[in-house]
C-alpha positions in Angstrom: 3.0 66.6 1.3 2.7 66.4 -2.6 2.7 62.9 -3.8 2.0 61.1 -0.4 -1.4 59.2 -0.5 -1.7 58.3 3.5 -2.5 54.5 3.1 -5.5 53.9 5.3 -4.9 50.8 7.8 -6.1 47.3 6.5 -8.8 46.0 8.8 -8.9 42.8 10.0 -12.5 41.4 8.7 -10.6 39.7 6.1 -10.7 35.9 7.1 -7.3 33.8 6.1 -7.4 30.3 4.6 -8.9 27.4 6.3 -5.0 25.9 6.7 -3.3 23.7 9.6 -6.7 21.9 11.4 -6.6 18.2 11.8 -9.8 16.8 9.8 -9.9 14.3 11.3 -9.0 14.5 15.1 -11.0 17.7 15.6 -14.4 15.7 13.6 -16.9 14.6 15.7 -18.3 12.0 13.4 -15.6 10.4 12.3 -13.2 10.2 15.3 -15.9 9.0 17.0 -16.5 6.1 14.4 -12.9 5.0 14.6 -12.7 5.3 18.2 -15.8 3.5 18.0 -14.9 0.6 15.8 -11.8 0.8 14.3 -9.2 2.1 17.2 -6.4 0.1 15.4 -6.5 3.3 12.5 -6.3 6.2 14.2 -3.3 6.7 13.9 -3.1 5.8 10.2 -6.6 8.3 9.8 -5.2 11.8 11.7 -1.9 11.4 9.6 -4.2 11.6 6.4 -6.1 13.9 8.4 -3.5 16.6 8.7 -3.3 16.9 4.8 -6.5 18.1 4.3 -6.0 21.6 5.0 -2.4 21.3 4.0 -1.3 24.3 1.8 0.9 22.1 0.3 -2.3 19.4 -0.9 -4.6 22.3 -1.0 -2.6 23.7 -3.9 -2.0 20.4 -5.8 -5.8 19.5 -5.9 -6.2 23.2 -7.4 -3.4 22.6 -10.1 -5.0 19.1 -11.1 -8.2 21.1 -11.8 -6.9 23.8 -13.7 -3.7 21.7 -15.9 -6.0 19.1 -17.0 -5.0 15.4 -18.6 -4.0 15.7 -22.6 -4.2 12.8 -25.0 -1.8 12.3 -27.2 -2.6 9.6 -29.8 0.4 9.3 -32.0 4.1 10.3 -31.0 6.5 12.6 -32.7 7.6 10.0 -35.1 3.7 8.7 -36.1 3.6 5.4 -33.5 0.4 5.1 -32.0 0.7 5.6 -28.0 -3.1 6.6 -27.1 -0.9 8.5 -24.0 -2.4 11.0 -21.4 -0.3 13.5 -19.7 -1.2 14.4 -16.3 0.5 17.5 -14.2 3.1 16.5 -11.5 0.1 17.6 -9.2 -2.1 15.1 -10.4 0.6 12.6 -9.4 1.1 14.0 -6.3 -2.3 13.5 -5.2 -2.2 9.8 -6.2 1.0 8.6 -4.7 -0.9 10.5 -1.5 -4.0 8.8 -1.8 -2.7 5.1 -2.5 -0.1 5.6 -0.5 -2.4 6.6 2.6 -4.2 3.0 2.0 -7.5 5.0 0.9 -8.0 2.0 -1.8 -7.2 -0.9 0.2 -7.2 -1.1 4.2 -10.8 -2.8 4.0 -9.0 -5.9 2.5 -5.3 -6.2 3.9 -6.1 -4.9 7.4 -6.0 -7.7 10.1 -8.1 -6.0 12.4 -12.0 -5.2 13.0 -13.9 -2.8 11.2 -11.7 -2.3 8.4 -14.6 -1.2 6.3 -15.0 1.2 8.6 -11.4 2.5 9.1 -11.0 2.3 5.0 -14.5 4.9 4.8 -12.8 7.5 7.5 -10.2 7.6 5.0 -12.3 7.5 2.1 -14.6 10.3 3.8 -11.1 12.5 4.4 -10.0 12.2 1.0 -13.4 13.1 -0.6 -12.7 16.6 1.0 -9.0 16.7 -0.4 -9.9 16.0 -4.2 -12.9 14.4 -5.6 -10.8 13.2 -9.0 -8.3 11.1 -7.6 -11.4 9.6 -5.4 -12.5 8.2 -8.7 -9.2 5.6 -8.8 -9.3 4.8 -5.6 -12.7 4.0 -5.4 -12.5 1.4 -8.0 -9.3 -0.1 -6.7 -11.2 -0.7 -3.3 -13.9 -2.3 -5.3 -12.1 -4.7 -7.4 -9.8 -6.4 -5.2 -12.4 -9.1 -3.8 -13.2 -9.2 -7.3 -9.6 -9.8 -8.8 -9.2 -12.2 -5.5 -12.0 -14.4 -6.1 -10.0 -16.3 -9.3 -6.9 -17.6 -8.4 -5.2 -16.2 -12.0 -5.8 -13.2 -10.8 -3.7 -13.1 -7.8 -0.7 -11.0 -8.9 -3.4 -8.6 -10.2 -5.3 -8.5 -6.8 -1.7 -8.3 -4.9 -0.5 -5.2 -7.0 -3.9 -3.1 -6.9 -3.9 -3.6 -2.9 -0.5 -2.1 -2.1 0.1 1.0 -0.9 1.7 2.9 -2.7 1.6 4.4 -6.2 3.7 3.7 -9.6 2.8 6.0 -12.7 5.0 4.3 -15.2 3.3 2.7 -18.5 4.4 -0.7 -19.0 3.4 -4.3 -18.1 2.1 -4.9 -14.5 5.2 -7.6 -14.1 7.4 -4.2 -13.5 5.5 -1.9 -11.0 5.8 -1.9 -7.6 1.6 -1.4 -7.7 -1.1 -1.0 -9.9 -4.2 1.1 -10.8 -7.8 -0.5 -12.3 -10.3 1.1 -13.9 -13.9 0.4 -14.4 -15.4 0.4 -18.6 -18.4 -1.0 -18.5 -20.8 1.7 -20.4 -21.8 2.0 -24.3 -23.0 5.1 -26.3 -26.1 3.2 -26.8 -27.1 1.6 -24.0 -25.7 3.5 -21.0 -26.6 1.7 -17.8 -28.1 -0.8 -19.4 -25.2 -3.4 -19.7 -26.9 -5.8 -21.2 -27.3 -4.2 -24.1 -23.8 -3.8 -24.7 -22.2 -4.9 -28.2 -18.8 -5.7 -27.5 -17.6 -9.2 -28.1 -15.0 -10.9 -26.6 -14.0 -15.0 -28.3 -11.9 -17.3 -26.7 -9.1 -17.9 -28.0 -8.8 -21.6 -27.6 -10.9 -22.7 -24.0 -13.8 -20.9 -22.6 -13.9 -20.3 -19.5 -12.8 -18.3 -16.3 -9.2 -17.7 -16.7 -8.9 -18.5 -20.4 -7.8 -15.5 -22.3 -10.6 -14.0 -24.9 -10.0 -11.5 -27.4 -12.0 -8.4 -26.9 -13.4 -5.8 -30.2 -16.2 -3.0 -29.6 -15.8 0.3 -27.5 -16.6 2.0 -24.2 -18.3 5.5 -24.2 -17.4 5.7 -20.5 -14.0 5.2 -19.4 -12.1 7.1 -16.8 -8.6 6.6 -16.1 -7.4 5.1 -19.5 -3.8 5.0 -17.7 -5.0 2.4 -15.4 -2.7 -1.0 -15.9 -5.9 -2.5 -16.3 -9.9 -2.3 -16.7 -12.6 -4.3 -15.9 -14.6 -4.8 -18.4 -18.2 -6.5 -19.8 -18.6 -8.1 -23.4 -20.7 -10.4 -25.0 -19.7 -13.8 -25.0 -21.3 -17.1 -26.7 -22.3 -17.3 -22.9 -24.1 -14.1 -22.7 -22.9 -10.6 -21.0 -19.6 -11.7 -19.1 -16.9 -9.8 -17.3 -13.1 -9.1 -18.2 -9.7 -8.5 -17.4 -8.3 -6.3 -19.8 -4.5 -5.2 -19.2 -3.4 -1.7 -20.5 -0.1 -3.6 -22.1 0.8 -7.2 -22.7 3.5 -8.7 -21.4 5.7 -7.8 -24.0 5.4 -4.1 -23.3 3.2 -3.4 -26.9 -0.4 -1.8 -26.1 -3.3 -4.2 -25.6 -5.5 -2.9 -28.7 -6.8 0.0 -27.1 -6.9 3.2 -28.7 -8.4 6.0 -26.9 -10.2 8.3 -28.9 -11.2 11.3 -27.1 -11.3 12.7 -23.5 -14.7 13.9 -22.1 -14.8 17.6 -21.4 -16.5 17.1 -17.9 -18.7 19.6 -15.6 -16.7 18.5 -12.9 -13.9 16.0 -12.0 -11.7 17.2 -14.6 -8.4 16.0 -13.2 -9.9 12.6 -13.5 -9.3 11.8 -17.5 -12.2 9.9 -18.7 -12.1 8.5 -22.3 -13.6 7.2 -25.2 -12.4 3.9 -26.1 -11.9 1.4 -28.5 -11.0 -2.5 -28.5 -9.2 -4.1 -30.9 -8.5 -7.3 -30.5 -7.3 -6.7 -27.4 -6.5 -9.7 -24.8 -8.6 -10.5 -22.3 -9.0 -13.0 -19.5 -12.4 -13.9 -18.3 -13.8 -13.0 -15.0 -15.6 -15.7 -13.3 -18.1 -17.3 -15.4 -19.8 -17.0 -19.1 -22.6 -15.0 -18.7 -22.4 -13.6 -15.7 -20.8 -10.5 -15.9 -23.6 -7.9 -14.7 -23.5 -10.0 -11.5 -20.1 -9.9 -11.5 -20.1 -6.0 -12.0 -22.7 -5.3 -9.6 -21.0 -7.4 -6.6 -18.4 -4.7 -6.8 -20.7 -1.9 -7.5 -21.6 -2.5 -3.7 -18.7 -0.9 -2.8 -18.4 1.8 -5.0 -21.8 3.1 -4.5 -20.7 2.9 -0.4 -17.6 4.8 -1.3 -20.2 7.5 -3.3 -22.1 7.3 0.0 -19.2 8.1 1.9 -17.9 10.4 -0.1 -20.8 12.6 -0.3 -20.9 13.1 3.2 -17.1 13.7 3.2 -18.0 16.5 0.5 -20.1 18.1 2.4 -18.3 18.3 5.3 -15.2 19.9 3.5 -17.7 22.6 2.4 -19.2 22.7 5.6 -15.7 23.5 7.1 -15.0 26.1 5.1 -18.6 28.0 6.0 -18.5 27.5 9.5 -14.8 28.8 9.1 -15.7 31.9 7.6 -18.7 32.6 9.4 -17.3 32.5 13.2 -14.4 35.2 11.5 -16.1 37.5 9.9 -18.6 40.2 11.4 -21.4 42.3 10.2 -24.1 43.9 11.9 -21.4 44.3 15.3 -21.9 40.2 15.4 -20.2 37.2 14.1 -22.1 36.3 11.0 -22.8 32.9 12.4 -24.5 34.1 15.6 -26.7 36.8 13.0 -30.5 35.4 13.5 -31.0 35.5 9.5 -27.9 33.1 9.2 -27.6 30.7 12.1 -30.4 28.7 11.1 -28.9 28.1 8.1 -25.7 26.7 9.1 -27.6 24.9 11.6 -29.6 23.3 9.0 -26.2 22.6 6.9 -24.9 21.3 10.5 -27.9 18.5 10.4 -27.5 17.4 6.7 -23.8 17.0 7.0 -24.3 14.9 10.3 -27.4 12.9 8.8 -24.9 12.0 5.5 -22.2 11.0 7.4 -23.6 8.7 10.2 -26.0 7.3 7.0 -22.5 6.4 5.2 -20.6 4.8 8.1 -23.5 2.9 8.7 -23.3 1.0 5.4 -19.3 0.8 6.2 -20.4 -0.9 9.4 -22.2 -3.7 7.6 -19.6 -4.6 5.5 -17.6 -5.4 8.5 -20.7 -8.1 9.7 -21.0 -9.2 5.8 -21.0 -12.7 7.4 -23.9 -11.8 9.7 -27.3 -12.4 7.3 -29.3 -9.2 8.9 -26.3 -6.8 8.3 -26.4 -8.4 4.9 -29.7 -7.4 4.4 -29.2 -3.9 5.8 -26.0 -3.6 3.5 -28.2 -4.7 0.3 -30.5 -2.1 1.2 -28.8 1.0 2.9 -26.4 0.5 0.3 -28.7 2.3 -2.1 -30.6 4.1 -0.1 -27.5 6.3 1.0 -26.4 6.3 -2.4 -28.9 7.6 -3.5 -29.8 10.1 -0.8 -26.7 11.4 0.5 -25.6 12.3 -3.6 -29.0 13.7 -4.0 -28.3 15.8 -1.2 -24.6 17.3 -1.6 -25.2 19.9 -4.7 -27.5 21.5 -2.1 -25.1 22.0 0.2 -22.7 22.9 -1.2 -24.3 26.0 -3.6 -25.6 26.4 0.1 -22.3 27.3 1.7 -21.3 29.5 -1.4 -24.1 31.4 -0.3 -23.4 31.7 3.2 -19.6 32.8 2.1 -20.8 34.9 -0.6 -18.6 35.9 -3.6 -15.1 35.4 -2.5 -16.4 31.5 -2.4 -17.3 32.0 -6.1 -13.9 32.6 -7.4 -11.6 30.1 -8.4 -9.2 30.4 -5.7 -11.2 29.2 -3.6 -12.5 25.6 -2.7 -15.8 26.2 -2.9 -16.8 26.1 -6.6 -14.1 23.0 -7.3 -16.7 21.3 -4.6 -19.5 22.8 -6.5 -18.7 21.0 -9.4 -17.8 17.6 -8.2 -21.2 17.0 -6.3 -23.3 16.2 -9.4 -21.7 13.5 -10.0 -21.7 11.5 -7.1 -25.0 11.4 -8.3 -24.8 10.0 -11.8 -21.6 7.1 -11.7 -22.4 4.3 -10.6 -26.1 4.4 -10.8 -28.0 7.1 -11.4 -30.8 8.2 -8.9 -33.4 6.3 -10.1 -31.2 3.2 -10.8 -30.9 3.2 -6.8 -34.5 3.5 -6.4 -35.2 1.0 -8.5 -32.4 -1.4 -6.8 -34.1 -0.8 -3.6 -37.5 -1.6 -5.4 -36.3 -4.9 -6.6 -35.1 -6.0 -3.3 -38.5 -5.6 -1.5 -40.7 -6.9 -4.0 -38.8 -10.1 -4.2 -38.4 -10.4 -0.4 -40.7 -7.7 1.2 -39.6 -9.0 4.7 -36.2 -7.6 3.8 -36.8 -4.7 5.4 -37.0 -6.0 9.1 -33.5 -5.8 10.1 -33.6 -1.8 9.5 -36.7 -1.1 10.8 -35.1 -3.2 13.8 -32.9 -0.7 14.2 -35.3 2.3 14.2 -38.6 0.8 16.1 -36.7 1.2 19.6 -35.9 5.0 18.9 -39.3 5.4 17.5 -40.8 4.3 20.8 -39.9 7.6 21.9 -40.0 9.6 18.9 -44.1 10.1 17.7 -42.7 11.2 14.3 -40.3 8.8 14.2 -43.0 6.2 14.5 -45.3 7.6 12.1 -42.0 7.1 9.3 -41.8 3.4 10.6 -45.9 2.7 10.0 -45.7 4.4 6.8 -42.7 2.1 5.4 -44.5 -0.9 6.2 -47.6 0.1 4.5 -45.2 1.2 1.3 -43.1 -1.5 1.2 -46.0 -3.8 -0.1 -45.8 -1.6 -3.4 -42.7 -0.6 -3.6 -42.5 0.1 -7.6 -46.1 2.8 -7.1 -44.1 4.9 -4.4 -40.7 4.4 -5.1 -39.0 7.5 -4.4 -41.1 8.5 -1.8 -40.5 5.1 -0.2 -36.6 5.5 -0.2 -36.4 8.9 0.9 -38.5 8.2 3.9 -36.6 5.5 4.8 -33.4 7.3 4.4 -34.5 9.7 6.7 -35.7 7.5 9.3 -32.9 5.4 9.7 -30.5 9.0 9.7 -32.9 9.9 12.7 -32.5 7.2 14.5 -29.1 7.4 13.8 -28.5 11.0 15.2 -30.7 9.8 18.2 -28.6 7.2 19.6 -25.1 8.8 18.3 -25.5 12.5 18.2 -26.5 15.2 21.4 -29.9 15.2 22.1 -30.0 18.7 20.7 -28.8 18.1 17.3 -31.3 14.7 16.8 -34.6 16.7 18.6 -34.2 19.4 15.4 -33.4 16.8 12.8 -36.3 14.9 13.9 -38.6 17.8 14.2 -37.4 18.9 10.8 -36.9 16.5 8.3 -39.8 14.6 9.8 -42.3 16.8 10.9 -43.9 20.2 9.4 -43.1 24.0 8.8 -39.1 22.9 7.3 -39.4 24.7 4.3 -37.3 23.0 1.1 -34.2 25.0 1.1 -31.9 25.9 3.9 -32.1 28.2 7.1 -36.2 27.5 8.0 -35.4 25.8 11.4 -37.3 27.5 13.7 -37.2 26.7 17.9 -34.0 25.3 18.0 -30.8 26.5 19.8 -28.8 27.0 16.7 -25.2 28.0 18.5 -25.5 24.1 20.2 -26.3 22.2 16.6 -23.2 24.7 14.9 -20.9 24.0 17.7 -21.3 19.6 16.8 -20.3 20.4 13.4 -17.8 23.3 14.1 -14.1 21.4 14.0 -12.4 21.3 17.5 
């Protein structure tokens, strides 16, 4: 028997890919919210539901990562092109993601809760790829933007349809369009008023007229968009722009692109350095006006943040709770061990808290009409921002931990995920820009905190510690700016308890209650104590 080496038998503890489950059909949360609200998209939201676990998309969200965008600023003969190559898989992913509706259903669907619908998707996509998130978020947030100025119909009409045209030339010959958002400057940051660039009419001022723009963005993600959106300083003050990637004529629009950011995270996405010059420009509603104008849309990008935090978390979530009821250890499943139940129990309640938080806001879009849901919209809006980013980077280094090191290697999900969640965080406002939003609002209007505590003072008739959150808002709330992020996460909490409580089993809103309320729920993950675990695991488990 010289040479034979018997090969032992390979045992079966070794847990295959999270492939082939419907995320959304088998999702509590957000089959419940369409079947809820939106019935009209189910359909539309299981058939982008199957592609989440697709090998096929799996494998193209992995390629984007690893083959990421090149600039090339001259051609082979010298001409200027300021061009960035993407891999095919990069394009794949887009033609998915428009082509799904992800960007627009909120606006061109004739039915109710379209916001709602549109955040399902947005919440599946989040847990396909967090790049291409980035493009579609600020398409959804432009187009009542783009529609609110008649010259900017064809615009509006060719970022709203579904679909997905790559080519580089004049919007006149795509069958749709792309947008992106560049707003910031090395110097100032979020502070947009202190931006330098200058845009002069050239003949009229006013909205419509064409200005031409000079200055530069330090910000700027997806250069290859047909066109960005884009603040200046006008003899009216800081106004907003239209600025198309290439004039009619096919020639580039003055924009030279100097440098791609070498990103943490996101790195499909390419975000730029840019420069204007002289580039043409048509003005966005009035002279001096542009933060306003920016911040009406940043409504719905910090809602699609919101949203896709929670849809973060739950792809990591899936892939723990996957691994966990496979594998065994101990002679138990390592979900039903008593050192790691609690912990994907606890991950089980932060996941459900997020996501009911972020359809929430969704909700309130679809009753913009309605002047209390306003209100709740101009205040959830950061509050979930602000929370349910705050809260992603957690869970996800959390679920690393409950894989362990196979969910630190590159071929797996995990630490693309991992990267991503800080900057849900960061674009679009930055923590403490949310807190201080939320700030503003209830020291110009204290009283515009009724309609949410509306919503929680019935649950907290039953719920002591629920209560105790409503008293202590009310007492905040007349100094908002003293307690401010004390004062948002409470409330943020609150309304995600009452939340669970009318929407979640009983079991799954008694521990968040008792634990992001009360005492003895120690900072990290897995300190739940009392609680049947298996129950809270089982809400989150998908099936």
């Amino acid at each position: 028997m010289t040479g034979f080496t018997q090969q032992r038998p390979i045992p079966d503890n070794l847990i295959p890919d999270l492939n082939g489950v419907n995320a959304f059909t088998t999702d509590k949360v957000a089959s419940w919210i369409v079947g809820q609200y939106s019935p009209w998209a189910a359909e539309r939201a299981a058939a982008l539901g199957a592609k989440v676990w697709d090998p096929r998309v799996l494998k193209a969200a992995r390629d984007a990562q690893r083959h990421t965008p090149e600039l090339r600023t001259l051609d082979r003969l010298g001409n200027e092109v300021h061009d960035v190559d993407f891999h095919p898989a990069y394009h794949e992913l887009m033609a998915l993601g428009f082509g799904s509706g992800v960007h627009s259903l909120a606006w061109t669907a004739d039915q109710p809760g379209a916001h709602s619908a549109r955040a399902v998707l947005s919440y599946l996509w989040n847990q396909i790829d967090g790049s291409t998130a980035c493009p579609l978020g600020m398409a959804y947030a432009s187009i009542p933007v783009l529609r609110s100025q008649p010259e900017l119909a064809p615009w509006a009409e060719a970022i709203a349809a579904e679909g997905y045209d790559p080519a580089d030339v004049p919007i006149a010959g795509k069958s749709a369009g792309t947008i992106g958002y560049f707003m910031t400057e090395k110097h100032g940051g979020s502070d947009l008023r202190a931006n330098v660039t200058v845009a002069r009419p050239v003949n009229r001022r006013g909205p419509g007229e064409t200005y031409l723009l000079n200055g530069h963005k330090w910000f700027a993600s997806v250069p290859m968009a047909d066109a960005y959106l884009t603040v200046a300083q006008t003899e009216g003050g800081v106004s907003c722009l239209l600025v198309p990637r290439r004039r009619p004529g096919g020639e580039l629009n003055g924009i030279k692109i100097n440098r791609l950011k070498d990103k943490l995270g996101n790195r499909a996405n390419a975000s730029s350095e840019i420069e204007y010059h002289d580039a043409h420009a048509v003005l966005v509603g009035e002279e001096g006006k542009g933060v306003r104008t920016i911040l009406s849309s940043a409504e719905y990008t910090r809602l699609d943040f919101a949203v896709g935090s929670a849809g973060l978390m739950r792809a990591a979530l899936s892939q723990g709770l996957h691994y966990n009821d496979r594998r065994t250890a101990f002679g138990a499943r390592l979900s039903q061990l008593p050192i790691q139940a609690p912990v994907l129990a606890d991950l089980a309640l932060e996941w459900a808290g997020a996501a009911h938080l972020g359809f929430r806001v969704a909700r309130a879009e679809d009753h913009g009409d309605d002047v209390a849901e306003g209100l709740v919209s101009r205040l959830l809006t950061p509050v979930a921002k602000f929370w349910n980013c705050r809260r992603v980077s957690s869970v996800t280094e959390e679920v690393i931990q409950s894989i362990g090191g196979n969910a630190y290697i590159e071929e797996h999900p995990c630490p693309r995920y991992y990267r991503e969640a800080p900057l849900n965080a960061i674009w679009e406002g930055t923590s403490n820009m949310m807190v201080m939003d939320v700030g503003r609002v209830l020291t110009r209007e204290p009283k515009a905190i009724e309609p949410v505590l509306d919503e929680i003072r019935p649950v907290a008739a039953e719920h002591p510690l629920l209560a105790a959150v409503v008293a202590e808002v009310e007492e905040l709330v007349t100094a908002p700016e003293d307690t401010a992020r004390y004062l948002v996460t409470r409330l943020a909490l609150g309304v995600q308890a009452a939340l669970l409580v009318r929407h979640a089993p009983t079991v799954v809103a008694d521990a968040f209650v008792a634990s992001r309320l009360g005492s003895g729920w120690g900072p990290g993950y897995g300190t739940l104590r009392g609680h049947d675990f298996e129950a809270i695991i089982d809400y989150a488990r998908l099936g």
